[in-house]
C-alpha positions in Angstrom: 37.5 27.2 -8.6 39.8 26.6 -5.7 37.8 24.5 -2.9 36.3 26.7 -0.4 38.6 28.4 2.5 37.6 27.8 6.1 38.6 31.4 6.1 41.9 33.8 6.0 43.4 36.4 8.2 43.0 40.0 7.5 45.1 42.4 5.5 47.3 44.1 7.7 48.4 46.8 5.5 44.1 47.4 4.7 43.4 51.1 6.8 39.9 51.1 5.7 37.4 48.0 6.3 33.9 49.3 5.3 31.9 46.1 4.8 33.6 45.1 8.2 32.0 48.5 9.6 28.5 47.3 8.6 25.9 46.2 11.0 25.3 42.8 10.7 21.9 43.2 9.0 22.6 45.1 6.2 25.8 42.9 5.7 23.4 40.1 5.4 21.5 41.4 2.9 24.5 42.5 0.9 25.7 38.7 1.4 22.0 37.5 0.5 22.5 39.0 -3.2 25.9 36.6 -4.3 26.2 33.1 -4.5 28.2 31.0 -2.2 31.5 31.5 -4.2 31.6 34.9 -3.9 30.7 35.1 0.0 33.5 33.1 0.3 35.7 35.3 -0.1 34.3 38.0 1.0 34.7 35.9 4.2 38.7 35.9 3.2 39.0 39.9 3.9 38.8 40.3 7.8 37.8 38.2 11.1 35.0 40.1 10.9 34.0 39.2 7.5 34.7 35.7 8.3 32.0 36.1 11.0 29.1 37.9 8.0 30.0 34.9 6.0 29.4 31.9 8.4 26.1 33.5 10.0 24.8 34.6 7.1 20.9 33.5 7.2 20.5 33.5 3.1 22.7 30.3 1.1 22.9 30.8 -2.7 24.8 27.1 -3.8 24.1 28.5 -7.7 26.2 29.6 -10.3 29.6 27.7 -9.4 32.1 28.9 -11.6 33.2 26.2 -14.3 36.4 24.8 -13.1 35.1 24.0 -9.7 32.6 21.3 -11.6 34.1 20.7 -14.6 35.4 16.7 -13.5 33.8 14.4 -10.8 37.6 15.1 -8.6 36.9 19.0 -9.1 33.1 18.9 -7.6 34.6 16.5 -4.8 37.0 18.9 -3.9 34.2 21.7 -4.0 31.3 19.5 -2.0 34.1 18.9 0.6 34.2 23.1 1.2 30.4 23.0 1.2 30.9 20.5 3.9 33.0 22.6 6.0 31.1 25.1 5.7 28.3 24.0 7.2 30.7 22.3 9.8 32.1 25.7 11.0 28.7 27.7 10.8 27.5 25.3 13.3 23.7 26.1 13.5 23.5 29.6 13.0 19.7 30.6 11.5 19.1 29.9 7.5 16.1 31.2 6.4 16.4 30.9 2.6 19.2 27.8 1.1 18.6 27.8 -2.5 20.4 24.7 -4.3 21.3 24.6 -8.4 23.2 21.7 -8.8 24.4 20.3 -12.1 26.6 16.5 -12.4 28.0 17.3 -15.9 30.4 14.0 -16.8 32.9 13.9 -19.7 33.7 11.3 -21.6 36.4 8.6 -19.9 35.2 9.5 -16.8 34.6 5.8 -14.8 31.6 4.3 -12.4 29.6 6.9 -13.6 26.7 5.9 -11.7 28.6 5.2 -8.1 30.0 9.4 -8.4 26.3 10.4 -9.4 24.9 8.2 -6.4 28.2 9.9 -4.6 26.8 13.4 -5.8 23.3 13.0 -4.9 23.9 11.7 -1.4 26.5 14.8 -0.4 23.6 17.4 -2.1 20.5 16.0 0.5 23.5 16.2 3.0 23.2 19.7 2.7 19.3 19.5 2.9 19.7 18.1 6.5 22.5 20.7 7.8 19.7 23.2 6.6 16.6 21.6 8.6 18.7 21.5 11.4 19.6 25.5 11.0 15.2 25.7 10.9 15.7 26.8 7.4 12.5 28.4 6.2 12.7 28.7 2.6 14.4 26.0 0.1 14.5 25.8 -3.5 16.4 22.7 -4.5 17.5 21.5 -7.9 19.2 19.1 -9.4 19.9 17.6 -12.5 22.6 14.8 -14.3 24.1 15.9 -17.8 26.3 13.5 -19.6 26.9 12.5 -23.0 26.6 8.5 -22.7 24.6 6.4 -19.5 22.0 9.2 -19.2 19.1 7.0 -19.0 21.0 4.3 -16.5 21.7 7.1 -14.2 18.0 8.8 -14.4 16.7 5.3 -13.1 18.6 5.6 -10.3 16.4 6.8 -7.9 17.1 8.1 -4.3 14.5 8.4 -1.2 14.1 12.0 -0.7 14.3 12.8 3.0 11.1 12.6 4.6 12.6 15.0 7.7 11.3 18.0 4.8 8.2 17.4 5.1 7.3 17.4 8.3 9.7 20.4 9.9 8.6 23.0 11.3 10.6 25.7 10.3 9.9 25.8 6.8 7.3 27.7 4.9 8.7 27.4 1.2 9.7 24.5 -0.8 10.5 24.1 -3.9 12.1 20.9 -5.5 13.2 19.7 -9.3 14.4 16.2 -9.2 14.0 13.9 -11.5 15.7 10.6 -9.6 13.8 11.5 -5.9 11.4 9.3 -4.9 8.8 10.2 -2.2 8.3 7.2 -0.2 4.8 6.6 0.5 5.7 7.0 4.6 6.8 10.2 3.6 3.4 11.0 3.6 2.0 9.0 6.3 2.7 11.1 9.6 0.1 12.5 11.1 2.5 15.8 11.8 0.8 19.2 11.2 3.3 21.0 8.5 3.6 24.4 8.5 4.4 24.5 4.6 2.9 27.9 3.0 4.4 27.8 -0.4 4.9 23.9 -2.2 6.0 23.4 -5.8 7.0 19.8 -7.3 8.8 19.5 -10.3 10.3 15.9 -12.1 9.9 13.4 -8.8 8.5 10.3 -8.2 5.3 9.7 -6.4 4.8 6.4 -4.6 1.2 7.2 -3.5 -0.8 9.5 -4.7 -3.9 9.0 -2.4 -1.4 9.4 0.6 -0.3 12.9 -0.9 -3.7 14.2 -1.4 -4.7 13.5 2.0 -1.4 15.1 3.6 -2.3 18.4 2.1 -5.9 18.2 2.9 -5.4 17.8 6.1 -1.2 18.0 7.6 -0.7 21.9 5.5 -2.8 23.7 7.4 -1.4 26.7 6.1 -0.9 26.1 2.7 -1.6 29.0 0.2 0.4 27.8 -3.4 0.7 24.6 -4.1 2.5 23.8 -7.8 2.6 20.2 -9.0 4.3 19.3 -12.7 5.5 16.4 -14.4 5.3 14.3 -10.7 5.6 10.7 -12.2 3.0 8.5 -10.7 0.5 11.0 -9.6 -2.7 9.7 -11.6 -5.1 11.9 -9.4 -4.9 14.7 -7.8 -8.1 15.6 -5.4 -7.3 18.4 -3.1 -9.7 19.8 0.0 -8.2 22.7 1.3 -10.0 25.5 3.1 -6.1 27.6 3.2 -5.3 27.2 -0.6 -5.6 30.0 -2.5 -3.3 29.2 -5.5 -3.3 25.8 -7.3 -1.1 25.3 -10.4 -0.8 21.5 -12.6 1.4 21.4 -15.4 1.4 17.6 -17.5 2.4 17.2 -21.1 0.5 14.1 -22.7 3.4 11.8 -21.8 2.6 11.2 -18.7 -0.4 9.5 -16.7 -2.6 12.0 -14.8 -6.2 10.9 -15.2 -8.3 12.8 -12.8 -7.9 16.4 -10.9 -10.2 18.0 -8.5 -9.5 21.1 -6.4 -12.0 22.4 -4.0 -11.2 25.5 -2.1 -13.4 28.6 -0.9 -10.2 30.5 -1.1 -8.7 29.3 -4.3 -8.5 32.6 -6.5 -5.8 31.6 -9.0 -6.0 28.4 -10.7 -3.3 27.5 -14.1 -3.9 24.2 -15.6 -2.2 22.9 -18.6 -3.1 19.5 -19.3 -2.3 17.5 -22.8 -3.1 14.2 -23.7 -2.2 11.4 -25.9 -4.9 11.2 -29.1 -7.6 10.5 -28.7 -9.1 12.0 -25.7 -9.0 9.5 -22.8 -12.7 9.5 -22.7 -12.7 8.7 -19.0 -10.3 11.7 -17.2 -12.3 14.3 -15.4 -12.2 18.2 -14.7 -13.7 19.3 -11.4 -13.3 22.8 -9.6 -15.1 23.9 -6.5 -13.6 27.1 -6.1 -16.3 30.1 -5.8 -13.9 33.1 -4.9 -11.6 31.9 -8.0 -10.5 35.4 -9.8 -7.8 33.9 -12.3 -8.3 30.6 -14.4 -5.6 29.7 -17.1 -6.6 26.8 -18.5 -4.4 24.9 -21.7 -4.8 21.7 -22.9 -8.0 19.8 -23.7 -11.7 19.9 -23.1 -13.1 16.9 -21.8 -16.2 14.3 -21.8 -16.4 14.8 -17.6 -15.9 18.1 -16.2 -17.2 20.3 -13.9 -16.0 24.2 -13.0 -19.0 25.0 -10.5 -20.2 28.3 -9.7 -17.3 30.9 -10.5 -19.1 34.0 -9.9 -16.0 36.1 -8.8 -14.3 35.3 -11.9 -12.0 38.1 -13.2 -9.6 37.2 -15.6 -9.7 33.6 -18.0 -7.1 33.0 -20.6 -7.7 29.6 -22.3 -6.2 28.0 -25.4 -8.2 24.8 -26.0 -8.9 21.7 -28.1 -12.0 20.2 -28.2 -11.4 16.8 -30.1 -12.3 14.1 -29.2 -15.1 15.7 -26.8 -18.9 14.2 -27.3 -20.8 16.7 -27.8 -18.2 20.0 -27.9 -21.1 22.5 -28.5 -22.7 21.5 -25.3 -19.1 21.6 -23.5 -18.4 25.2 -25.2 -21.8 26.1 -23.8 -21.4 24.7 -20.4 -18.1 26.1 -19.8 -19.0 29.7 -21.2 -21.7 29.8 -18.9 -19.2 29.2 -15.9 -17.0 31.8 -17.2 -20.2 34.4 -17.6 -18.7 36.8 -14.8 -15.0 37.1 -16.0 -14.4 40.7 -17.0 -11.4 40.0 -19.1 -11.2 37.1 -21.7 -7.6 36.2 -23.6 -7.6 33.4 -26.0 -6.1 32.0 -29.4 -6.9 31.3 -32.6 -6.7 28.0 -32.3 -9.3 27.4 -29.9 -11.7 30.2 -31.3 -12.2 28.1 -34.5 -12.4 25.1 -32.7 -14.8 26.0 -29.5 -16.8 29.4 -31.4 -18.3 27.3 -35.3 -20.1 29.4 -37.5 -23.1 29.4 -36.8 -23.0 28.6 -33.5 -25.0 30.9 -30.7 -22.8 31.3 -27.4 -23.8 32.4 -24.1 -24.3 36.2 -23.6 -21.0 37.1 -21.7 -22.6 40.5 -20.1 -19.8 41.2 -17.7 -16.9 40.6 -20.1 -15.3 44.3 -21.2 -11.8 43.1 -22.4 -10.9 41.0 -25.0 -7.3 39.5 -26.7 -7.4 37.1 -29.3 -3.8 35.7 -30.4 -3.5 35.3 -33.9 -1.2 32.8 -35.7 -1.3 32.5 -38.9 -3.3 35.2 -40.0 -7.3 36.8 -39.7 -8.1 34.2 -42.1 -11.3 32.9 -43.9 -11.8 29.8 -40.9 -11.0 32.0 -38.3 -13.6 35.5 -39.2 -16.8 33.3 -38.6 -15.5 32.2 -35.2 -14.7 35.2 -34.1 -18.3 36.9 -35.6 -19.8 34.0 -33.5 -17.5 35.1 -30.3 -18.5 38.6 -30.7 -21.9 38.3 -30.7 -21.8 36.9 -26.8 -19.8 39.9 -25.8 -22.5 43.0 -25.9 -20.6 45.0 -23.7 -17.1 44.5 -25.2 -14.7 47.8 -24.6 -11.7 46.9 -25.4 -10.5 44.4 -27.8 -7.1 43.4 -28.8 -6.1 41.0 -32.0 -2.2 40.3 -32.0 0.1 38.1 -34.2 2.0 35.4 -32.9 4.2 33.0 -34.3 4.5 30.5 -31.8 2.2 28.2 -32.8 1.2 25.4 -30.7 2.2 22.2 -31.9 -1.6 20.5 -32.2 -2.8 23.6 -34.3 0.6 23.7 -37.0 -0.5 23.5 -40.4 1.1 23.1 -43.9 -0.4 25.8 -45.6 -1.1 29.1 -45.2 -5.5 29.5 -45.0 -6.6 32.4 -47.7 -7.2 35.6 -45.6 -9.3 37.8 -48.1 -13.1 36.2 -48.2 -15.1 38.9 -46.1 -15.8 42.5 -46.8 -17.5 45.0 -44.7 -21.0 44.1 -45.8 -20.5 40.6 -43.9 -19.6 42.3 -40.4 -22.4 44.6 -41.3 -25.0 41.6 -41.3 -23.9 40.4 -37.9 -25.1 43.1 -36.0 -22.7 43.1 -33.0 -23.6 45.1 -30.4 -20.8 45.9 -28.8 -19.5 48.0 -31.6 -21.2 50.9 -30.0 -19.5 50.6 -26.7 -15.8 49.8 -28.1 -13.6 52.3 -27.0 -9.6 50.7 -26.9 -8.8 49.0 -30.0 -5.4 47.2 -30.9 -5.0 45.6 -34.0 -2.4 43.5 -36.3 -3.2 43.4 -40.0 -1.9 40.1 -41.6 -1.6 38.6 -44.3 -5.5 39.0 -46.9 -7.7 42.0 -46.3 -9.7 40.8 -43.8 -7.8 42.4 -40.8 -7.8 45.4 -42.8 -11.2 45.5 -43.4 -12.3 44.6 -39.7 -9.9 47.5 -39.0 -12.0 50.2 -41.5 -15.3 48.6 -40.4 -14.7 49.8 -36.7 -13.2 52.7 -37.4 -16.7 53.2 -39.1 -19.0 52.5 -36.8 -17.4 52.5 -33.2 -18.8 56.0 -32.0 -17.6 55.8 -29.4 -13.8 54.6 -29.6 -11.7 56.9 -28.2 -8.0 54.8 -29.0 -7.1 52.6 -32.0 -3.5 51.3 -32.2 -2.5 49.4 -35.9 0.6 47.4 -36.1 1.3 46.4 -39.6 4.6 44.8 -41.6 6.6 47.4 -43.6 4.8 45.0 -46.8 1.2 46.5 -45.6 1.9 50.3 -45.6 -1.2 50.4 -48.5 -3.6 49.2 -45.4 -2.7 52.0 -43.7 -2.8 54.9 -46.0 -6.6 53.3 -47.1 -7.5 53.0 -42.9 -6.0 56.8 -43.3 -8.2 58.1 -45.4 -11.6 56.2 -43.9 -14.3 58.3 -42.1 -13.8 57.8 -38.6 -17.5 58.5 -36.9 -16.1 59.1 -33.6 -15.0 63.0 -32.8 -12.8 61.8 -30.2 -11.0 58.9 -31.9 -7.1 58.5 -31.8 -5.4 56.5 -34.5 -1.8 55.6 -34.1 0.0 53.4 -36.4 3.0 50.8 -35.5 5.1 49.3 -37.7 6.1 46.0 -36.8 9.8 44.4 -37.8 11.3 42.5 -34.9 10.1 39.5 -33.3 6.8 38.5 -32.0 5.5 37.7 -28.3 3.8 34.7 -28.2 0.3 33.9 -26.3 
């Protein structure tokens, strides 16, 4: 890519100029669709155009075409045309500057780490032009690929630019960084921020206990806050009476210990949280959030945890290990009871077997109506009992799902393949669910074994009042279906369809 023009005189010999023509507005919509590249020249065509493409409100710095960032001298050439382009727009509004920026070296190239340090200070240049434009929505990333020197330059880390986080024009922020630093004075100000939207991905946090209290009490307005993978942030305990989304996303690499969220208007809450084995037995759980509507919780139960009251509960999908855990039956039970009001349920396999053991009595789930289990590896002998035991704390159960994945979680991979042929019908006959009479919506994979297949003929049996059965078999299964075929179906009103499945699967 040739560096960026300052701009170019019109065709002369061009009788027709219809983007020229537009009104400003809907030319900066048009504009707010293409990365910076191709505005550029757009701004080439006219004076006019020239004018669309240094006032336009919406920056897209993405999808630079190769050549332009191929060497270190090709992305000087190109940050020197960013740099004049914010030179020449002067401070003309930006309401959304969105950032993708990749420092891919080659081999040979020298001082890798002074053009990285050289890249990285030009980039937050950019960052500043757009405060001082009141930009109100910015998504930054950046990220260093090279082929030697990769974990010299990931050390070196940079100050992010405190001025972010305490503007007043911007509502959205979004930023992937692995070598920024937030400075612990970043977070020291007193400043009211007017941040409605905040997601972290990759960064450094110098203080943690400083963080917590700037978005307790400085983001007055906050409403989604995302934190993932921020190195150094060991506890998270957020007050917030403006939240109403809360997201934390931690593989067992890194040091999180403790997380507390407290909210009255927190209705979505995603945590995935892994550890190291074993179970640190001293991090904690705690959620204060009595309007929450969505919970997505992956990762592990723990020895200390507390989800309150969640009596507005819609919607819980989970997919949980329970190692390590003191007494999991009592943590199965306490946490089930929290869940009691959720009207829709999705979980796995994996933590059915490990959260519902046979034998094992759960909580009577009266509100819960729709239910999606996530199969693996197959309906096998280990998982049948767990989901008898699940069953029986769902009375009112109306729709139930059980689909085949193959993207197995790495903590639930095993080497062989469980048998998936122990029960018959007479088993599901002694448990005496009760929701079989309400079941109306039923979507089922057959598997490897009988035992989907006889599940399958066992509702089709007994459900009087299902209205809708879907079964998705492998070309391999075919018998299953001609035998569910020719089963008496007890309700009048029953429709059977059959799927056969040969592409890929979607995972949980």
């Amino acid at each position: 890519m040739e560096p960026l023009a300052e701009g170019a005189t019109a065709n002369l010999n061009v009788t027709l100029d219809r983007f020229s023509a537009l009104p400003r507005e809907v030319a900066h919509h048009i504009l707010s669709l293409l990365p910076i590249s191709d505005i550029t020249r757009v701004g080439k065509l006219s004076q006019k155009c020239r004018a669309f493409y240094l006032s336009t409100p919406t920056l897209n710095f993405t999808e630079f075409p190769s050549e332009s960032t191929r060497t270190f001298n090709s992305r000087l050439e190109l940050m020197a045309s960013l740099d004049k382009f914010f030179m020449h727009r002067h401070h003309n509004k930006v309401q959304s500057f969105s950032l993708d920026w990749v420092s891919e070296y080659e081999l040979g190239e020298t001082d890798i780490e002074n053009c990285c340090s050289v890249e990285k200070s030009r980039v937050l240049g950019w960052i500043e032009n757009a405060l001082t434009c009141n930009v109100e929505k910015l998504d930054f990333f950046f990220t260093t690929v090279m082929p030697t020197l990769e974990d010299i330059i990931s050390e070196t880390q940079i100050d992010f630019p405190s001025s972010v986080f305490v503007s007043g024009s911007l509502r959205s922020f979004s930023l992937d960084m692995k070598c920024a630093t937030l400075k612990a004075s970043t977070f020291s100000a007193s400043s009211i921020c007017n941040l409605v939207f905040l997601k972290l991905r990759s960064v450094t946090m110098e203080d943690d206990e400083g963080f917590c209290k700037w978005i307790c009490f400085c983001c007055r307005n906050i409403k989604e806050l995302r934190l993932e993978c921020v190195i150094g942030l060991r506890k998270i305990d957020i007050e917030s009476s403006s939240l109403e989304s809360f997201g934390v996303e931690y593989p067992s690499c890194y040091d999180l210990c403790h997380v507390k969220i407290s909210g009255e208007k927190v209705e979505d809450l995603h945590i995935n949280w892994n550890f190291n084995a074993p179970l640190p037995r001293t991090n904690s759980l705690e959620i204060f959030a009595p309007n929450l509507k969505r919970l997505n919780w992956v990762g592990y139960m723990m020895n200390h945890q507390n989800l309150g009251e969640l009596n507005c509960l819609e919607e819980v999908q989970i997919s949980l290990m329970a190692d390590g855990v003191d007494d999991p039956e009592s943590k199965t039970h306490e946490f089930l009871s929290s869940i009691r009001n959720a009207k829709t349920l999705r979980i796995d396999q994996g933590t059915t077997k490990n959260l519902f053991k046979d034998g094992y009595t759960p909580p009577i789930l009266h509100e819960l109506c729709c239910l999606n289990v996530t199969i693996w590896s197959g309906i096998d002998d280990k998982v049948v009992p767990a989901l008898a035991s699940l069953f029986k704390g769902l009375p009112n159960l109306t729709t139930l799902e059980l689909t085949v994945s193959d993207q197995l979680p790495f903590f639930f991979r095993t080497a062989n393949a469980a048998t998936s042929s122990g029960f018959d019908r007479r088993y599901w006959e002694r448990q005496h669910l009760e929701f079989v009479s309400q079941l109306k919506y039923v979507t089922i994979e057959l598997t490897n074994g009988s035992n989907g297949f006889v599940l399958a003929k066992y509702l089709l049996e007994r459900a009087q009042n299902l209205e809708e059965m879907l079964v998705i078999c492998l070309p391999n299964q075919w018998n299953f279906a001609r035998k569910l075929r020719s089963s008496r179906i007890i309700s009048s009103n029953a429709a059977v369809g059959y799927l056969e499945k040969s592409g890929g699967r979607t995972g949980f």
